[in-house]
PQR file with spaces between the fields and no chain letter, atoms N, CA, C, O and H, PARSE charges and radii, in Angstrom:
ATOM       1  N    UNK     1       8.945  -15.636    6.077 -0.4000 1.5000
ATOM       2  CA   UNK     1       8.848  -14.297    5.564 -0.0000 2.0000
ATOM       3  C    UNK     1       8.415  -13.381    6.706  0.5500 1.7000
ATOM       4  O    UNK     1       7.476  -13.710    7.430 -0.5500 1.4000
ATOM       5  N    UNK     2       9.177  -12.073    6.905 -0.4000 1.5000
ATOM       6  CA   UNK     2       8.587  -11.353    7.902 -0.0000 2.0000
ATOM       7  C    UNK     2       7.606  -10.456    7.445  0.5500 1.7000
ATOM       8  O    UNK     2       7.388  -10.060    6.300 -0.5500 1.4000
ATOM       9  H    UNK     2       9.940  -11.806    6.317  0.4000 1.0000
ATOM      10  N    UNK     3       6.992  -10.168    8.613 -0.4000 1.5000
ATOM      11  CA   UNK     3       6.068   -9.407    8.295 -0.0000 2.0000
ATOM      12  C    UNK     3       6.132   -7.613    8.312  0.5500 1.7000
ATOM      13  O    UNK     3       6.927   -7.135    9.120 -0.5500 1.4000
ATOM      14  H    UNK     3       7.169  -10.490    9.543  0.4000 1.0000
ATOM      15  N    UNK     4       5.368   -6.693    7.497 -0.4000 1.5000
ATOM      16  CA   UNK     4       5.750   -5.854    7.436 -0.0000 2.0000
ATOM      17  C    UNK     4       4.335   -4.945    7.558  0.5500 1.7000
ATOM      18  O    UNK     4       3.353   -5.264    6.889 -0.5500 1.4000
ATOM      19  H    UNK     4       4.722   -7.081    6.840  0.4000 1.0000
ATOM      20  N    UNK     5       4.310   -3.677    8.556 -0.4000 1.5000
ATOM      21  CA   UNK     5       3.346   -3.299    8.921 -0.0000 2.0000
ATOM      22  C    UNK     5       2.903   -2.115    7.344  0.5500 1.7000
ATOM      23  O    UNK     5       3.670   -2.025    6.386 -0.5500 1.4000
ATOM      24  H    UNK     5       5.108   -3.417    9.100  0.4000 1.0000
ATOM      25  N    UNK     6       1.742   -1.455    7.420 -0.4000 1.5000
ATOM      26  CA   UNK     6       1.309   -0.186    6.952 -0.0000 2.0000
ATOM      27  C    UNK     6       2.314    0.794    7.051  0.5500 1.7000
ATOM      28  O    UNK     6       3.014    1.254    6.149 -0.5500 1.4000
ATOM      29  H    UNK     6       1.119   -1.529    8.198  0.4000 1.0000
ATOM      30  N    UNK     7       2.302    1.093    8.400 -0.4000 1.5000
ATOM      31  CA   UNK     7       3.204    2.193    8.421 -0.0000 2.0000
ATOM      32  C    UNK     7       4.647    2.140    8.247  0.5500 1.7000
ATOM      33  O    UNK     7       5.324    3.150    8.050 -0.5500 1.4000
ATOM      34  H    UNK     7       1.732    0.719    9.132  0.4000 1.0000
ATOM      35  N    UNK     8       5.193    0.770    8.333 -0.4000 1.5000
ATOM      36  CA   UNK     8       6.773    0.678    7.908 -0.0000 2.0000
ATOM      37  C    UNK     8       7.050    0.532    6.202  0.5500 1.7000
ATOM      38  O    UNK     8       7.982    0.706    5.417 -0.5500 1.4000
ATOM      39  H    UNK     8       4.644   -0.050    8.494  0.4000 1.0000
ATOM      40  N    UNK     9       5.246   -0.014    6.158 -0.4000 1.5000
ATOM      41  CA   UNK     9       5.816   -0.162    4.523 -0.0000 2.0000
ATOM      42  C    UNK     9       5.983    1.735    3.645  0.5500 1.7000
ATOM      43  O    UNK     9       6.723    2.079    2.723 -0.5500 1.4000
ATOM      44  H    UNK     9       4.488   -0.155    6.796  0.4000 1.0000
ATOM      45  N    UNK    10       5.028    2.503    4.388 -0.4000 1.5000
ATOM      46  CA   UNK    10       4.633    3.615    3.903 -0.0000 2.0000
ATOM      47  C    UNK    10       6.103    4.516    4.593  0.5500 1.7000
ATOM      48  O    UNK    10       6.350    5.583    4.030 -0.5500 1.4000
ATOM      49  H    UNK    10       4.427    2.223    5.137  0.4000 1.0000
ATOM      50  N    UNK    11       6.741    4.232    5.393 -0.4000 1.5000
ATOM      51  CA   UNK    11       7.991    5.377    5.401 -0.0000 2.0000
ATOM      52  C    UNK    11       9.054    4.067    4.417  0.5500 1.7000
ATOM      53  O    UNK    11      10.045    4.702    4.056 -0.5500 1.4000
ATOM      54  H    UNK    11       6.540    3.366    5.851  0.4000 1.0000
ATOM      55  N    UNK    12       9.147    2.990    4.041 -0.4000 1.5000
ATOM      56  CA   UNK    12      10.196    2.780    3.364 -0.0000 2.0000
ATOM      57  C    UNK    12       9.964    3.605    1.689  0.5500 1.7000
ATOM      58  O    UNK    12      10.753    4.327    1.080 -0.5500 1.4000
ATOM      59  H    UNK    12       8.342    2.475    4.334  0.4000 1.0000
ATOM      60  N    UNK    13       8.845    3.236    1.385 -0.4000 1.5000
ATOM      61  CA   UNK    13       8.630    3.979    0.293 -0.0000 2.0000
ATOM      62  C    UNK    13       8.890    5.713    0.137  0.5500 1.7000
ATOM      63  O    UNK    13       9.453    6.314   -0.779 -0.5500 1.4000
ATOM      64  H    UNK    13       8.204    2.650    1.880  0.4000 1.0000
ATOM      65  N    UNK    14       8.272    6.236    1.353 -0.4000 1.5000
ATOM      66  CA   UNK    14       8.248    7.682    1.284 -0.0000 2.0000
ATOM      67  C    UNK    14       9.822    7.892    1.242  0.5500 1.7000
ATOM      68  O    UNK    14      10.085    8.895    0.579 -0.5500 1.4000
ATOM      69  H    UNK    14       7.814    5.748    2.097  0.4000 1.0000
ATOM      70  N    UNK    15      10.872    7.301    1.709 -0.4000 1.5000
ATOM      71  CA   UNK    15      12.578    7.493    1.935 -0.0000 2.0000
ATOM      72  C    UNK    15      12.901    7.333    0.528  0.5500 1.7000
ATOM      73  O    UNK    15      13.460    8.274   -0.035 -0.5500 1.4000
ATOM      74  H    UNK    15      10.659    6.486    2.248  0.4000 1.0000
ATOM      75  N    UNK    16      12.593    6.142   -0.201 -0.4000 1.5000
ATOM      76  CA   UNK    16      13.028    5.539   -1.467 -0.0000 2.0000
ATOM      77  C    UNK    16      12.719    6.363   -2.779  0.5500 1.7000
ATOM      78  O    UNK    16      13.507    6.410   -3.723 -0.5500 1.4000
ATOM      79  H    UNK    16      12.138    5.378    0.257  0.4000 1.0000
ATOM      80  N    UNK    17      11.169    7.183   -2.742 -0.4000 1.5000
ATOM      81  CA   UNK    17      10.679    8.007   -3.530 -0.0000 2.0000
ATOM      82  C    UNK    17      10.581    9.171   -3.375  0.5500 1.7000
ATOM      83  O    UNK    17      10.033    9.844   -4.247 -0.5500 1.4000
ATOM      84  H    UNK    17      10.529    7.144   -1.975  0.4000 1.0000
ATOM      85  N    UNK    18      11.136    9.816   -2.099 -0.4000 1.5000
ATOM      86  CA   UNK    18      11.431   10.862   -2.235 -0.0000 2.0000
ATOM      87  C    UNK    18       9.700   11.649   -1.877  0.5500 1.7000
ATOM      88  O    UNK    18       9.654   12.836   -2.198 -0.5500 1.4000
ATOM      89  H    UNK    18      11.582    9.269   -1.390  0.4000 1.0000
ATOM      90  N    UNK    19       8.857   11.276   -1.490 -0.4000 1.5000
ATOM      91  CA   UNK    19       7.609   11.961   -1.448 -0.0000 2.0000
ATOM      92  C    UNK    19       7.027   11.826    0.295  0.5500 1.7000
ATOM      93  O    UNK    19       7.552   11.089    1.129 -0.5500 1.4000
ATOM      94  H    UNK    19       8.893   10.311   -1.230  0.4000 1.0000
ATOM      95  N    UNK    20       6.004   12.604    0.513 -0.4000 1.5000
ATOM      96  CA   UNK    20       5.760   12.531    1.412 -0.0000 2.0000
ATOM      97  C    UNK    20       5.009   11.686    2.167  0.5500 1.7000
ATOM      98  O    UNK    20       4.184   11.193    1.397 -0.5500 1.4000
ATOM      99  H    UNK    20       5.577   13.203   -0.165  0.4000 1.0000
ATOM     100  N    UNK    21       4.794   11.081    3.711 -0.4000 1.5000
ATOM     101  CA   UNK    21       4.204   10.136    3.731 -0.0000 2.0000
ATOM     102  C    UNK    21       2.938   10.032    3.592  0.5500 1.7000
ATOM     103  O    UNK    21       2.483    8.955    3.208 -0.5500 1.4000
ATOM     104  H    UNK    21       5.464   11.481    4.336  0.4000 1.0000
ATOM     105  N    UNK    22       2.180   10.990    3.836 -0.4000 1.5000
ATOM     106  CA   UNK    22       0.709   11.335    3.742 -0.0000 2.0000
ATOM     107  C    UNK    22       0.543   11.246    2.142  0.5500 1.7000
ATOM     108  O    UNK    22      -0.540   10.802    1.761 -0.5500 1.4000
ATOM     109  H    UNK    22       2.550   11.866    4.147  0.4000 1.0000
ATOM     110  N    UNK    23       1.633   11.672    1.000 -0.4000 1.5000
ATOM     111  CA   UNK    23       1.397   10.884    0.398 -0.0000 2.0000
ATOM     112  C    UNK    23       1.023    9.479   -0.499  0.5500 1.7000
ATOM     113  O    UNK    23       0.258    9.298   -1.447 -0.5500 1.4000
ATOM     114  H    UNK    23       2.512   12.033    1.309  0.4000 1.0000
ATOM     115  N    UNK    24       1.972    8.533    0.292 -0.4000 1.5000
ATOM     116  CA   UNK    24       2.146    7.510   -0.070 -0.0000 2.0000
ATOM     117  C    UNK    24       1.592    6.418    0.873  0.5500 1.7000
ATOM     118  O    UNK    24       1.764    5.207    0.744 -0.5500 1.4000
ATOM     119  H    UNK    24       2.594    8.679    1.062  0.4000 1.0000
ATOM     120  N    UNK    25       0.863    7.081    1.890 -0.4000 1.5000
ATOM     121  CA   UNK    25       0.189    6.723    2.473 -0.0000 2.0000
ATOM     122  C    UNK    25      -1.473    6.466    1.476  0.5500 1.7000
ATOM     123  O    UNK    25      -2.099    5.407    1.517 -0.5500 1.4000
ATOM     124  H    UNK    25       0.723    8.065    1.996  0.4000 1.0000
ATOM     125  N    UNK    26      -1.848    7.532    0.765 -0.4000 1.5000
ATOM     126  CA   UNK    26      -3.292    7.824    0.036 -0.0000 2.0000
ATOM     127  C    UNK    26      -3.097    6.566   -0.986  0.5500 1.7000
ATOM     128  O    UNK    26      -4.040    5.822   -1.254 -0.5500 1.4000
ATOM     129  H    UNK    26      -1.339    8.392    0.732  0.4000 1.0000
ATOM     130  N    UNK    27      -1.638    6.371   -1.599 -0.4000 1.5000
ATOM     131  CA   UNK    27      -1.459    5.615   -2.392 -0.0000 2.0000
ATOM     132  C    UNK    27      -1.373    3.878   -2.034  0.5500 1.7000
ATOM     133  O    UNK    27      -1.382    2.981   -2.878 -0.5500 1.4000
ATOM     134  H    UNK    27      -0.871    6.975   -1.381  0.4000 1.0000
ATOM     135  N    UNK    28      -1.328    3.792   -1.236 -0.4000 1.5000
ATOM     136  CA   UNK    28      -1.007    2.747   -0.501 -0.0000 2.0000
ATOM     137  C    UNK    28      -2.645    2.038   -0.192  0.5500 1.7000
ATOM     138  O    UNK    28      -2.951    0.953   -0.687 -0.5500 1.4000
ATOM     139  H    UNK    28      -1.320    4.520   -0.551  0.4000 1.0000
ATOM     140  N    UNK    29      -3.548    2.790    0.643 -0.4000 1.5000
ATOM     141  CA   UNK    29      -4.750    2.573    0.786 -0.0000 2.0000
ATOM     142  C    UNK    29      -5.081    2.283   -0.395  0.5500 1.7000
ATOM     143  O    UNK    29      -5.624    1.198   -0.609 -0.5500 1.4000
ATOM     144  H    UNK    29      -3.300    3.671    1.046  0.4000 1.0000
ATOM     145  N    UNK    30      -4.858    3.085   -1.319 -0.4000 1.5000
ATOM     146  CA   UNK    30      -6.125    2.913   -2.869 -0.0000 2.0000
ATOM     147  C    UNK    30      -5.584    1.919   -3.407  0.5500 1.7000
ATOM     148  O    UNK    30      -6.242    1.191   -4.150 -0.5500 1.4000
ATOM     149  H    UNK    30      -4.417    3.966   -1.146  0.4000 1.0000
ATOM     150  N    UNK    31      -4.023    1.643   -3.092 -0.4000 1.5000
ATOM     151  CA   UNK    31      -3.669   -0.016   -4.022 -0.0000 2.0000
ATOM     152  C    UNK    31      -4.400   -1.369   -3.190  0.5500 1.7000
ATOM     153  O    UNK    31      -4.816   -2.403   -3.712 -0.5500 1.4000
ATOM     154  H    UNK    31      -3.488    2.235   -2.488  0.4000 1.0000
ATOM     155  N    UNK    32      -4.407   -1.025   -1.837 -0.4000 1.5000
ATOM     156  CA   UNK    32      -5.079   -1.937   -0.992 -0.0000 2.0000
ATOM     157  C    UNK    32      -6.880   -2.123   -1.338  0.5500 1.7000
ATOM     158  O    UNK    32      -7.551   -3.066   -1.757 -0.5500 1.4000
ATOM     159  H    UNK    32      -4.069   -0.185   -1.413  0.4000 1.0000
ATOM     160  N    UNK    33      -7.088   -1.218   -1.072 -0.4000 1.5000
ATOM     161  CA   UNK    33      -8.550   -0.669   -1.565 -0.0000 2.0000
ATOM     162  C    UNK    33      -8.982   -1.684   -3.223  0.5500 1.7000
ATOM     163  O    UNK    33      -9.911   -2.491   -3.202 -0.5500 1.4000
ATOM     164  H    UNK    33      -6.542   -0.452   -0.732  0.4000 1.0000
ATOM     165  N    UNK    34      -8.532   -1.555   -3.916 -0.4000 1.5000
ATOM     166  CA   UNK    34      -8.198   -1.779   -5.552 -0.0000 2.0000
ATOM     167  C    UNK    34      -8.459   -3.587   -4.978  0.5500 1.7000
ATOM     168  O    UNK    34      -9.514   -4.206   -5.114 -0.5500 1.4000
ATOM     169  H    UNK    34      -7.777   -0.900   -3.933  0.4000 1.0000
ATOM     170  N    UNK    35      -7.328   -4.060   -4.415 -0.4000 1.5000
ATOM     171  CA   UNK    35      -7.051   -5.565   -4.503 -0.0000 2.0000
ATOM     172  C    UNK    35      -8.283   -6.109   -3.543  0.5500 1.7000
ATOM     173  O    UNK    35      -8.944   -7.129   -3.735 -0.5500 1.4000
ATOM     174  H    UNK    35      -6.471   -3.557   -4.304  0.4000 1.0000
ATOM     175  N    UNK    36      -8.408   -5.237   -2.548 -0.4000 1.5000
ATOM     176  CA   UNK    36      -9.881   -5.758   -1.912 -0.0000 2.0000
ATOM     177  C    UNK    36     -10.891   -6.025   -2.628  0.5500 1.7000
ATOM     178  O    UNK    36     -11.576   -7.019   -2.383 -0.5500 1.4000
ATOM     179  H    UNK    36      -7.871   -4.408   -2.392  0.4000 1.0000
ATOM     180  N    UNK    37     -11.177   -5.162   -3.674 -0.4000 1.5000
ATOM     181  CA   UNK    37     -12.402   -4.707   -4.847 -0.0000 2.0000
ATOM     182  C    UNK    37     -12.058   -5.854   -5.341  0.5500 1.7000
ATOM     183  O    UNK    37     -12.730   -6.714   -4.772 -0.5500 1.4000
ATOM     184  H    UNK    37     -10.621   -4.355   -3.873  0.4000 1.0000
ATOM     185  N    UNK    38     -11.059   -6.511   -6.432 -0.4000 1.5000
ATOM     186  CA   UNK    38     -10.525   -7.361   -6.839 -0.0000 2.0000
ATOM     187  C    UNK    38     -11.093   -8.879   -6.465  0.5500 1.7000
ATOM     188  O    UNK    38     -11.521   -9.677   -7.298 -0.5500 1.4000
ATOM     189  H    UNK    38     -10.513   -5.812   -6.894  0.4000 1.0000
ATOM     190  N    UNK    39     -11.004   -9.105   -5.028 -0.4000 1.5000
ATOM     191  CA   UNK    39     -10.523  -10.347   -4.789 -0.0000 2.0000
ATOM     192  C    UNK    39     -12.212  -10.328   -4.780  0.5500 1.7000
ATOM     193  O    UNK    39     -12.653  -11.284   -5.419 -0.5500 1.4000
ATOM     194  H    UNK    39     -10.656   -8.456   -4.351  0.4000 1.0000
ATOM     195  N    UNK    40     -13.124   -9.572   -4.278 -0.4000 1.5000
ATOM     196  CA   UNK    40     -13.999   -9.696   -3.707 -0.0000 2.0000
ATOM     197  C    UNK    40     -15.401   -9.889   -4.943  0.5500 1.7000
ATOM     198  O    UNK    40     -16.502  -10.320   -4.599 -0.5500 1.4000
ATOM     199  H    UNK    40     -12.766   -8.795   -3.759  0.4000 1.0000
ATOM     200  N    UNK    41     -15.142   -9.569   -6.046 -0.4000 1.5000
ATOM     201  CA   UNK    41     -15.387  -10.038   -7.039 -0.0000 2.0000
ATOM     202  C    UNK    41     -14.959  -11.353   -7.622  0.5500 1.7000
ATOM     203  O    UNK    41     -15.413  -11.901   -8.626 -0.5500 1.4000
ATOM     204  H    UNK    41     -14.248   -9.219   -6.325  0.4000 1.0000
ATOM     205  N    UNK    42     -14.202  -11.681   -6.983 -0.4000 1.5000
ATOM     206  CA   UNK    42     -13.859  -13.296   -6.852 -0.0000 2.0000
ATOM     207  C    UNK    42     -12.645  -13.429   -8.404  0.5500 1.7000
ATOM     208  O    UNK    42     -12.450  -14.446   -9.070 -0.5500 1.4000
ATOM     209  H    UNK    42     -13.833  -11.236   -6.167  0.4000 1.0000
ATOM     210  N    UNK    43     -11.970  -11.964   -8.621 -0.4000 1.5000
ATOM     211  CA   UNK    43     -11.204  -11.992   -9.849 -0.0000 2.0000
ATOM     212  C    UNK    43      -9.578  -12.347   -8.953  0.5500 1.7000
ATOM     213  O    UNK    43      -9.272  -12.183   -7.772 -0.5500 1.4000
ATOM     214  H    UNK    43     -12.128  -11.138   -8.080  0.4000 1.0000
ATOM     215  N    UNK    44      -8.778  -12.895  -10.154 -0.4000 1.5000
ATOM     216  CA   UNK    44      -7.263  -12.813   -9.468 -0.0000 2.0000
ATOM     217  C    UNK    44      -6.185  -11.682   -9.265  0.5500 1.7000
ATOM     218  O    UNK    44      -6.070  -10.582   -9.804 -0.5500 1.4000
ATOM     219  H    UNK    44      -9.026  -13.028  -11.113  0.4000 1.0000
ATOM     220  N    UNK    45      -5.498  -12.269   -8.387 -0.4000 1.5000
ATOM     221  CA   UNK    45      -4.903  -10.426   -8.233 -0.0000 2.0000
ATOM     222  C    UNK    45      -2.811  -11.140   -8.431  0.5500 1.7000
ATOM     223  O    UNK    45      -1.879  -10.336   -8.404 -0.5500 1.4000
ATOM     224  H    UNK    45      -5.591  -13.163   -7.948  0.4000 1.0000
């Protein structure tokens, strides 16, 4: 499986959805952010 950076994942999305990257950038962190919180509570993700 290759690997795929932050910022490539955040312009494929911004192309696909039509939004900006600084948007989907904020969104991107807080889903990351979220699963960190997640795991780190020792819940499944």
């Amino acid at each position: 499986m290759a690997n795929v950076t932050k910022r490539e994942l955040v312009i494929e999305l911004s192309n696909k959805l039509g939004l900006r990257q600084s948007e989907v950038m904020s969104m991107v962190e807080a889903f990351i952010e979220e699963v960190s919180a997640t795991l780190e509570r020792g819940d499944e993700v």
